[in-house]
C-alpha positions in Angstrom: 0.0 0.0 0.0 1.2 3.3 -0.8 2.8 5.2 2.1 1.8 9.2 1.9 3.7 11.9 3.9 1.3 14.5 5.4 2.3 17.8 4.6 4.2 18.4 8.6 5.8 14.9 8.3 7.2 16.5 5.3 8.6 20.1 7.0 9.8 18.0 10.4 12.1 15.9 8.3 13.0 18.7 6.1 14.3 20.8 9.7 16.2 17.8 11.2 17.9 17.3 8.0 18.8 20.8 7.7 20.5 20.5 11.4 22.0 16.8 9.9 25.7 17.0 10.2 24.7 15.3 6.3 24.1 18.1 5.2 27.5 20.0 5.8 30.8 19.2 3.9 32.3 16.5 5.0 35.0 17.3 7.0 37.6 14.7 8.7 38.3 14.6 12.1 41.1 12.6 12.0 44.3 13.7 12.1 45.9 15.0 8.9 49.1 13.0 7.5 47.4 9.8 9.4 46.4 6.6 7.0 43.0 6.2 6.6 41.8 3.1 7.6 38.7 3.1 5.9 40.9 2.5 2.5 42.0 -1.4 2.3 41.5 -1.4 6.2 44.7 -0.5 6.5 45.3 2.7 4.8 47.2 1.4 1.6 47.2 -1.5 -0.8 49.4 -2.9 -3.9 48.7 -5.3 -7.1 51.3 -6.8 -8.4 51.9 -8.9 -11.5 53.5 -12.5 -11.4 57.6 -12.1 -11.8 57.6 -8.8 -12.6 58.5 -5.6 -10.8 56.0 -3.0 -11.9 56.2 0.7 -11.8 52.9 3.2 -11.1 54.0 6.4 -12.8 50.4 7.7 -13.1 47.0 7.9 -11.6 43.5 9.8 -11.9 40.8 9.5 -9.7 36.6 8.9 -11.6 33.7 11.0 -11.0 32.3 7.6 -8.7 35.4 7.9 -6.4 37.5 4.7 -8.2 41.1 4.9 -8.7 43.1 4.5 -12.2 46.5 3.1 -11.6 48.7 3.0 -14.7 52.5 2.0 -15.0 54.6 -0.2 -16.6 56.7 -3.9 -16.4 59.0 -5.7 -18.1 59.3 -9.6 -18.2 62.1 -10.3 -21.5 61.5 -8.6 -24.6 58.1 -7.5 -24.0 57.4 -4.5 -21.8 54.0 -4.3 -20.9 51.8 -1.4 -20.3 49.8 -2.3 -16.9 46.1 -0.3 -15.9 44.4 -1.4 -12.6 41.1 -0.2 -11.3 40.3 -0.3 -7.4 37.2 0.5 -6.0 36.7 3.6 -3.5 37.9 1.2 -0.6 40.9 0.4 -2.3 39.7 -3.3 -4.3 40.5 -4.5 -7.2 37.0 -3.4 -9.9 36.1 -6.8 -10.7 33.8 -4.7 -13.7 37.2 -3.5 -15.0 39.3 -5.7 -17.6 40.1 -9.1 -16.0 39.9 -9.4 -12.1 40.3 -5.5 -12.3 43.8 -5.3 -14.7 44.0 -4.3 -18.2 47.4 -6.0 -19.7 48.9 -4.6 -23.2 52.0 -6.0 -24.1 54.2 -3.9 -26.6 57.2 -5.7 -28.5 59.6 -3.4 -26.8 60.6 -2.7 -23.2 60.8 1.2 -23.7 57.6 0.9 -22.7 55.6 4.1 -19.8 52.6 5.5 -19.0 52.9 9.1 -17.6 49.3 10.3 -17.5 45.9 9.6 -17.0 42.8 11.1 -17.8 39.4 10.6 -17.8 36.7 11.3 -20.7 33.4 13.0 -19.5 31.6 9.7 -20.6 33.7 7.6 -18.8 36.5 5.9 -21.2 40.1 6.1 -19.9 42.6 8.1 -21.7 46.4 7.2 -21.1 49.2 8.7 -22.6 53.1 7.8 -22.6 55.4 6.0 -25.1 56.0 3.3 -26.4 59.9 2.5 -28.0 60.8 6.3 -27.6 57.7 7.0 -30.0 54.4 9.2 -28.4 51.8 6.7 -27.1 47.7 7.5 -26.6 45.7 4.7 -25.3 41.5 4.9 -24.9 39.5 2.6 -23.2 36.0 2.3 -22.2 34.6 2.5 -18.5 35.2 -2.0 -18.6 38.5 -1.7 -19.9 37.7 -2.4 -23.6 40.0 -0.6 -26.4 38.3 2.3 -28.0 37.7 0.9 -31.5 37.1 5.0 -32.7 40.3 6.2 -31.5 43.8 5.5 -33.6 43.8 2.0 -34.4 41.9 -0.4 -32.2 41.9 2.5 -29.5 46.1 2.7 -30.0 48.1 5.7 -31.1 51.1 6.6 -31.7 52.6 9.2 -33.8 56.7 10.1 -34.9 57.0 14.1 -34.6 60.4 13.9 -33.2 59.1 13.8 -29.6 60.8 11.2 -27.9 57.0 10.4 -26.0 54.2 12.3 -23.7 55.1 14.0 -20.6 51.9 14.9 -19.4 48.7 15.0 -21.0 45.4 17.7 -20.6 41.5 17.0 -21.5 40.6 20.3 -22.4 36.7 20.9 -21.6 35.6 20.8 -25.4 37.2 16.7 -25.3 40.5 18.2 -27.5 43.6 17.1 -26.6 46.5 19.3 -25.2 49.8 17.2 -24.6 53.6 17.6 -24.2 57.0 16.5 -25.1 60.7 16.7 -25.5 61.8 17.0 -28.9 66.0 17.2 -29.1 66.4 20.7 -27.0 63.1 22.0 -27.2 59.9 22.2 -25.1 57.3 20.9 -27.8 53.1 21.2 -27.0 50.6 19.6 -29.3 46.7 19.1 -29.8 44.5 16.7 -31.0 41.2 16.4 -31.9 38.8 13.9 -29.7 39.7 11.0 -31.9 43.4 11.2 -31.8 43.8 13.3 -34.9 46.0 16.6 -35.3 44.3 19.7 -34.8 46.1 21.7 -37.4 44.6 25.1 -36.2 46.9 24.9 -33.0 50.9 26.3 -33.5 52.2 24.5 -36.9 50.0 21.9 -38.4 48.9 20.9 -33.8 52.5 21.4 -32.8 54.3 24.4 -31.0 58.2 24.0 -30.2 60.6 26.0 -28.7 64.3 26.0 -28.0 64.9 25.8 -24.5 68.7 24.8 -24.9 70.7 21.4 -24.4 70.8 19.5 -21.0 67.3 21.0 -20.5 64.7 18.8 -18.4 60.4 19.2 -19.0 58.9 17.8 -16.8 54.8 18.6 -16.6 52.5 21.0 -18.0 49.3 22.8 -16.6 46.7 25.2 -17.5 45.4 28.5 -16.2 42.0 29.7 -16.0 42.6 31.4 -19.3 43.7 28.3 -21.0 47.5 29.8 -21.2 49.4 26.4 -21.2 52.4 26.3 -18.3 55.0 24.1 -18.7 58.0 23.2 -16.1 61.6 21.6 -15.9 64.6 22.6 -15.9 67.2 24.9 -18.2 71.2 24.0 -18.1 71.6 27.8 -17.3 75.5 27.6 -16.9 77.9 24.7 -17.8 77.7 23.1 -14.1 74.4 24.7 -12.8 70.8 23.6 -13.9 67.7 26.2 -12.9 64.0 25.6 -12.8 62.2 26.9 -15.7 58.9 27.9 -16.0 57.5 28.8 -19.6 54.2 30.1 -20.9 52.6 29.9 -24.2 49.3 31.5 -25.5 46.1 29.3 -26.3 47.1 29.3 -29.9 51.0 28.1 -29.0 53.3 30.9 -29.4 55.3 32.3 -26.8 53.8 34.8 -24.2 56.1 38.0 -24.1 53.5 39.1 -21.4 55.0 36.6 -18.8 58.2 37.9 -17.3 58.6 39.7 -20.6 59.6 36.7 -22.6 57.6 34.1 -22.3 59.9 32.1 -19.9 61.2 32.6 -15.9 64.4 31.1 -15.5 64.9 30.9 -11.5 68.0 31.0 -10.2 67.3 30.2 -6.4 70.4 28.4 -5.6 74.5 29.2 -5.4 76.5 28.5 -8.2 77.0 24.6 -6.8 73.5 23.7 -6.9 71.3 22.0 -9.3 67.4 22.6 -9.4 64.4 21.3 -11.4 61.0 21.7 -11.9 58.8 18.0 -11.2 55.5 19.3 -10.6 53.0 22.9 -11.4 49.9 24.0 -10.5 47.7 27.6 -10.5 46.1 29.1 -7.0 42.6 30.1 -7.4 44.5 33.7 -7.5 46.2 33.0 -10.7 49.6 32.2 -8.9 51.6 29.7 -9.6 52.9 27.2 -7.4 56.2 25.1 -8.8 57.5 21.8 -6.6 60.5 20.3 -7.1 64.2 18.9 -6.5 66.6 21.0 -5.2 70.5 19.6 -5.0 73.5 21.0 -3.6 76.5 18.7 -3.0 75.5 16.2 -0.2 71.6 16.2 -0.6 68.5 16.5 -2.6 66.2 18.1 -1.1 62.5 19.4 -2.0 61.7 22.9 -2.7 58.9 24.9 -3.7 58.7 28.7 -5.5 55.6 30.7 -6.2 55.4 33.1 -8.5 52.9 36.3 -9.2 50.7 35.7 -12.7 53.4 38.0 -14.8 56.3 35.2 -14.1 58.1 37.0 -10.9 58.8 35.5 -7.6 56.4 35.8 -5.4 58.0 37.1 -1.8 55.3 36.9 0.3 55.3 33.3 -0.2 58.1 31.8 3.0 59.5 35.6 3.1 61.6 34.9 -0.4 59.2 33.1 -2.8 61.2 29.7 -2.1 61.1 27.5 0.6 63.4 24.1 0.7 63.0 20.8 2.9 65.2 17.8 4.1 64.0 14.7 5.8 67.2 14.2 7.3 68.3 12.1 4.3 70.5 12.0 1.7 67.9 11.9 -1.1 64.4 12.9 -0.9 62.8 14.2 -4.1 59.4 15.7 -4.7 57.4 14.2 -7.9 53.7 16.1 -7.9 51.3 18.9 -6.3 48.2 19.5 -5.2 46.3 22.8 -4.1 43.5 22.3 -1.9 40.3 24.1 -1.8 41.6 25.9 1.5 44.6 27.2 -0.8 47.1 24.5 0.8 49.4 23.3 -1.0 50.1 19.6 -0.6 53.5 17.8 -2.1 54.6 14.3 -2.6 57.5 12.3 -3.2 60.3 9.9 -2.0 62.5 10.1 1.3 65.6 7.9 1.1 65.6 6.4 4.8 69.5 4.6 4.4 67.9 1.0 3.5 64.6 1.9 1.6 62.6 5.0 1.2 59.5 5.7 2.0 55.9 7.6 1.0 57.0 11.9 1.9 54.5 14.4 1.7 54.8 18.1 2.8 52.1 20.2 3.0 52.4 24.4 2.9 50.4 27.1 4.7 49.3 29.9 1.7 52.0 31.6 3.4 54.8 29.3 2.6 55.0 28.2 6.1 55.1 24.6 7.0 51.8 23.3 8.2 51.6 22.6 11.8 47.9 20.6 11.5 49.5 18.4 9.3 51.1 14.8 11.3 52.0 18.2 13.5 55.1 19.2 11.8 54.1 19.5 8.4 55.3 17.1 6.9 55.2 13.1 7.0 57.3 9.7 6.0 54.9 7.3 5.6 56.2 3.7 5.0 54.9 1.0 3.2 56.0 -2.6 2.4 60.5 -2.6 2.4 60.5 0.8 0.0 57.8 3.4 -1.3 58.1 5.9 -3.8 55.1 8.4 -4.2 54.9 9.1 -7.7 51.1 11.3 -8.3 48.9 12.8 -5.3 44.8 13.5 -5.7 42.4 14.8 -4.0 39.1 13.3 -3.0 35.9 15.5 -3.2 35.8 15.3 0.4 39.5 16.2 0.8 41.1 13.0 1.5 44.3 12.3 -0.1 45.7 10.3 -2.7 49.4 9.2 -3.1 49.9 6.7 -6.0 53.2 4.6 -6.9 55.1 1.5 -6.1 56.2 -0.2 -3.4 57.9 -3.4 -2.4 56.6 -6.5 -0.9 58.5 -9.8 -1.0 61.3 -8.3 -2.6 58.7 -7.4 -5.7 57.3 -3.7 -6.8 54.0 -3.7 -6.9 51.6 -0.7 -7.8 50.7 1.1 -4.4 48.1 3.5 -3.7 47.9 5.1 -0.5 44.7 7.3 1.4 45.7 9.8 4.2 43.3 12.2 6.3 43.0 15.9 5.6 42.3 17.0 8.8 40.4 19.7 9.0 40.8 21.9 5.4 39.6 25.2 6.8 37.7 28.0 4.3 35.7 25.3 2.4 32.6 25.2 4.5 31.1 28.4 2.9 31.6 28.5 -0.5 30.1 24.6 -0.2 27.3 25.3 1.4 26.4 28.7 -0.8 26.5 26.1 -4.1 24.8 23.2 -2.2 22.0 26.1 -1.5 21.6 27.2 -5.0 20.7 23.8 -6.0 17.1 23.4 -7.0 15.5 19.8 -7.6 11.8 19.0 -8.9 9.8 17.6 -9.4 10.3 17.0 -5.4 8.4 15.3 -4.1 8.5 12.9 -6.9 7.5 9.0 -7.9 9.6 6.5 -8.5 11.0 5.7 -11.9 10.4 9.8 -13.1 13.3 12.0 -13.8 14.1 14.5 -11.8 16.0 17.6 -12.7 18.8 19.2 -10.7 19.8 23.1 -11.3 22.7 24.5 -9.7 26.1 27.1 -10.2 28.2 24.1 -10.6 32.1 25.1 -11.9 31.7 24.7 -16.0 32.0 21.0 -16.8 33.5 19.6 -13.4 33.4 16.0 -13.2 30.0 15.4 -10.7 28.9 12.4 -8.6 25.4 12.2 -7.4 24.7 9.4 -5.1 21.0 9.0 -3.9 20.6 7.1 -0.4 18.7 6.8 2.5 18.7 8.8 5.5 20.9 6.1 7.6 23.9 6.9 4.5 23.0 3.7 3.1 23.0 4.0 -1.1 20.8 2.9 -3.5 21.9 4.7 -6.8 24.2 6.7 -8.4 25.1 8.7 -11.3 28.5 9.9 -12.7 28.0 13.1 -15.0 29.8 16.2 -16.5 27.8 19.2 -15.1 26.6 21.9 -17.8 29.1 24.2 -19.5 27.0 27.0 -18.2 25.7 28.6 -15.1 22.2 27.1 -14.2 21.3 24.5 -16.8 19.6 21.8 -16.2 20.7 18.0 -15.2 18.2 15.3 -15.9 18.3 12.1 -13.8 16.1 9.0 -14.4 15.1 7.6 -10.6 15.1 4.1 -10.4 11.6 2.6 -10.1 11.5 0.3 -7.6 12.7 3.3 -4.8 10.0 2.3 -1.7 8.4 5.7 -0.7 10.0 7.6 1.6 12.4 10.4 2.3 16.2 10.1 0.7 19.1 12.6 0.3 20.3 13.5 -3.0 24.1 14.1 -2.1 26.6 15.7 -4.4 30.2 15.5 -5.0 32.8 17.2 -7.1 36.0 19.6 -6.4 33.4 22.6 -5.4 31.0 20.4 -3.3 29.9 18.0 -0.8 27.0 17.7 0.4 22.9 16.6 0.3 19.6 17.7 -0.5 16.4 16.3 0.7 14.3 14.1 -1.9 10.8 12.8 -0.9 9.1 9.4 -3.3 5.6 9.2 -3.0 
């Protein structure tokens, strides 16, 4: 018999929910820097692949909270490029590939993946190389090849790039990618189905010179869609610099960043060495850079921040630079993350004399170390004999993401790894105000109707919907791109068989976290 809410059943559930701690952001109260035990039920897990030591190099979280692992092995002639999906507890996706692995073998052992991305419908875009050659792999949400992109959902191209650094899905489903090609910095751009897009620099390729010995490392984009790019430049005959360059949207060189398109930072003394691994924009249009820094005992990591135009920022750690040691010989920084808070978060490796382990370091806007972070602001987190911490993510509820290999039985594995935020302070507000905005209706509503949702979502952010009951158990979800524009609508199909009663409609994405109140009759 069909169960009907009288209209004050309806506004008493509708004012405890609004007091319903559900309702709010999530917020951890663990400590941040600790494991999160919710994740494997110990805090990290590996996969490993019989007699063979496999590498993570890259990593990308889905809109439903799973984890992309990619990396690489070799076992003789044949180096194999290795994808494994885990579920948002850290198991292996049985709905991915085989037992939650996609295998593909190449005939070479100059085989990496350095990037992952993931398509607004769900397919899997990796990019690397393959024998010193540029490498783009597609695959659907289950793993299968994309039989609409290169050949059998494989391509690679010769334009002198020795492979792909890092790899962009620009919000129209182009392709923005980068590469070393003899001593230049080269980016590129290809249409959705891996063909060139000529309208971009020379026939989809810019170059330019950035001298021999030089180093690029990764590439990001601002607001603006000006492409970034870091590494390093061989500045003298025994000192290497970071290097930050800029280009335009259409590929040329932008004179309006530090005048010529390029920063060249000199931060060191003449006998040190330092590169650019990792770069990422503030909210602000700053620019955050993360790094190795080497002088002639240790390597160390440092960080530089830099205005918009391309000069140091010195309100960021009182000079715009700010360098720290483990207490090791070797610990180097590989990627960045900037939190919602404005927090920058940085991983890497710490050599601890007989293995290394998982370092992060996270950064006050300031430049400061963070003291709500494992207390010192920093952490060496170990896992299995060695670690190395190869990409970082962030969850929509903050959580943290380190991705890369470790070793178990004497064998790398793939590794991933989920820490606690802590508290990540400023977020609360801006949450709330877009949770607030959202409108749903029909609501109430019957069961198997669509229902359509209306909110200032950021253009085209990756959103997860979840629909479950009032005790935070689910019983549906949905993985979609949110409209290109303020305001338009989202349509959702309920499921039909929902019993009538009262549910929470809770959304998740880098801008929000949170629920609102859905009634079936």
């Amino acid at each position: 018999m069909k169960f009907f809410y009288s209209t004050i059943y309806k506004i008493k559930f509708l004012f405890i929910l609004l007091l319903s701690p559900v309702f709010m952001p999530f917020v951890s109260s663990q400590t941040g820097g600790t494991l999160d035990n919710s994740f494997a039920t110990v805090g990290f897990t590996s996969f490993g692949f019989p007699q063979a030591n496999a590498t993570c190099s890259a990593a990308a979280l889905q809109s439903d909270g799973k984890l992309i692992l990619a990396g690489q092995y070799i076992s003789g002639n044949t180096g194999t490029l290795a994808v494994v999906r885990l579920t948002n507890i850290g198991l292996p996706d049985s709905t991915f590939g085989l037992n939650g692995q996609v295998l593909l073998p190449f005939s070479n052992v100059n085989v990496e993946a350095t990037t992952v991305q993931i398509v607004s419908d769900g397919s899997i875009l990796i990019a690397g190389k393959s024998n010193n050659l540029p490498l783009l792999i597609k695959m659907s949400q289950t793993g299968v090849l994309s039989g609409n992109f290169g050949t059998g959902g494989i391509l690679s191209f010769d334009n002198g790039l020795s492979g792909i650094i890092d790899l962009i899905l620009l919000e129209d489903g182009k392709l923005l990618g980068c590469g070393k090609k003899a001593d230049q910095f080269c980016v590129f751009k290809r249409n959705e189905d891996g063909s060139e897009e000529l309208s971009f620099g020379i026939a989809g390729f810019s170059c330019i010179d950035a001298g021999p010995l030089s180093v690029l490392s990764r590439m990001t984009l601002q607001a603006d869609g000006k492409i970034l790019l870091t590494g390093s430049l061989n500045a003298t005959a025994t000192k290497n610099d970071i290097v930050v360059m800029r280009l335009t949207k259409s590929g040329s060189l932008d004179n309006t960043f530090n005048n010529t398109g390029t920063a060249v930072l000199a931060l060191g003394n003449a006998g040190t060495d330092e590169v650019g691994n990792a770069i990422r924009v503030q909210k602000d249009g700053r620019i955050v850079v993360a790094g190795n820094f080497v002088d002639s005992s240790k390597t160390k990591f440092i960080v530089v921040r830099l205005l918009p135009e391309g000069v140091i920022d010195t309100s960021f750690a009182s000079t715009g630079s700010v360098i720290v040691a483990f207490n090791t010989t070797k610990d180097e920084a590989k990627d960045l993350v900037i939190q919602a808070d404005g927090r920058a978060l940085v991983c890497g490796t710490t050599n601890t004399g007989n293995g290394s382990n998982v370092a992060m370091v996270r950064f006050k806007t300031d430049g400061k170390l963070d003291p709500n972070f494992a207390g010192l602001g920093k952490i060496s987190s170990k896992i299995g004999n060695r670690a190395n911490g190869e990409v970082v993510l962030l969850q929509p509820d903050n959580k943290i993401i380190v991705a890369g290999y470790a070793m178990f039985s004497n064998q790398n594995r793939f590794m991933a790894a989920r820490y606690n935020p802590g508290v990540v302070v400023g977020t609360n507000e801006a949450s709330k105000k877009k949770l607030s905005e959202i409108v749903l209706w029909p609501n109430p509503i019957q069961p198997g109707n669509k229902i359509y949702v209306q909110g200032n979502f950021t253009s085209s952010e990756q959103l997860r919907i979840k629909l479950t009951t009032l005790d935070g158990r689910q019983v549906h979800n949905w993985a979609v791109r949110a409209p290109q524009f303020e305001n338009q609508v989202i349509e959702l199909e309920l499921p039909a068989d929902l019993y009538p009663s009262a549910y929470l409609m809770n959304f998740y994405s880098n801008s929000i976290s949170g629920g609102k109140l859905v009634v079936i009759d």
